[in-house]
C-alpha positions in Angstrom: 11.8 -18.9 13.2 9.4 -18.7 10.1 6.4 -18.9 12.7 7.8 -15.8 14.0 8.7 -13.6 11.1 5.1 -14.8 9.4 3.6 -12.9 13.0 5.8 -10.2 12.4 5.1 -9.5 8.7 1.1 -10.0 9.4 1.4 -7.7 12.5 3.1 -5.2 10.0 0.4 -5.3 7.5 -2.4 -4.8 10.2 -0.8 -2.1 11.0 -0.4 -0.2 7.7 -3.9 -1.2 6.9 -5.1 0.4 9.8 -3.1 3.5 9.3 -4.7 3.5 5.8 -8.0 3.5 6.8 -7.5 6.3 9.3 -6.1 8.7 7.2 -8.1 11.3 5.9 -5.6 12.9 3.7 -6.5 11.0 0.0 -3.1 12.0 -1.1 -1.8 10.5 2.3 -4.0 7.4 2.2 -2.1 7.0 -1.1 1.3 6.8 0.6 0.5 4.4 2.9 -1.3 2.4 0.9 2.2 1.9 -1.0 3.6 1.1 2.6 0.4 -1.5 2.7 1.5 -3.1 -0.9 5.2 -3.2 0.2 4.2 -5.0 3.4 2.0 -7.6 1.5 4.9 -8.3 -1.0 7.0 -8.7 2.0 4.3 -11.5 3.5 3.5 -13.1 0.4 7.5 -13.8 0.1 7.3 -14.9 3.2 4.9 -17.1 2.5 6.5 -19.0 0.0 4.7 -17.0 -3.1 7.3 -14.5 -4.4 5.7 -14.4 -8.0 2.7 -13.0 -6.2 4.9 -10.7 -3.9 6.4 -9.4 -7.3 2.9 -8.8 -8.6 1.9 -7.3 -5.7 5.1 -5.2 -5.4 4.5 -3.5 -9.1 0.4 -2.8 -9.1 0.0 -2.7 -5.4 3.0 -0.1 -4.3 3.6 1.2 -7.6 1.0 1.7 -10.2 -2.3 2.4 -7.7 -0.8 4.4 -5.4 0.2 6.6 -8.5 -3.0 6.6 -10.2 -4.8 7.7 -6.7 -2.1 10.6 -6.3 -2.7 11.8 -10.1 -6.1 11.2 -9.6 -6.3 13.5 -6.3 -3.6 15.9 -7.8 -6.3 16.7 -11.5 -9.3 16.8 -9.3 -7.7 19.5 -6.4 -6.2 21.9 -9.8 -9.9 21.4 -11.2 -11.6 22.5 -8.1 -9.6 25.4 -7.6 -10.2 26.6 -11.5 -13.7 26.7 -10.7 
């Protein structure tokens, strides 16, 4: 059973990663890469490591995702001053 839900969690975080890197939106890319950090949390659980899933749930799907969407949001008001 834990064989099964560690193929299903990795298969999930392929996945995201993959829709990640094919987005060409930066404020998308941003959303899925808090999907990505939510799906590693949920493997690194999985795998027995949930102070590292906790880690990775704060910075990963919290803080850089929000930092990249401020980020994107400052330079798009910039560019459109100019």
């Amino acid at each position: 059973m834990a064989d099964a839900l560690i193929a299903v969690v990795l298969l999930l975080v392929a996945a995201t990663a993959t829709v990640a890197v094919l987005q060409r939106d930066p404020a998308r890319q941003a959303v899925v890469l808090s999907l990505l950090g939510l799906a590693l949390a949920a493997l690194f659980t999985v795998l027995q490591a949930p102070d590292v899933g906790l880690a990775q749930l704060a910075v990963g799907s919290a803080v850089t995702p929000l930092m990249i969407l401020l980020t994107v949001r400052k330079i798009r008001r910039d560019g459109r001053r100019e």
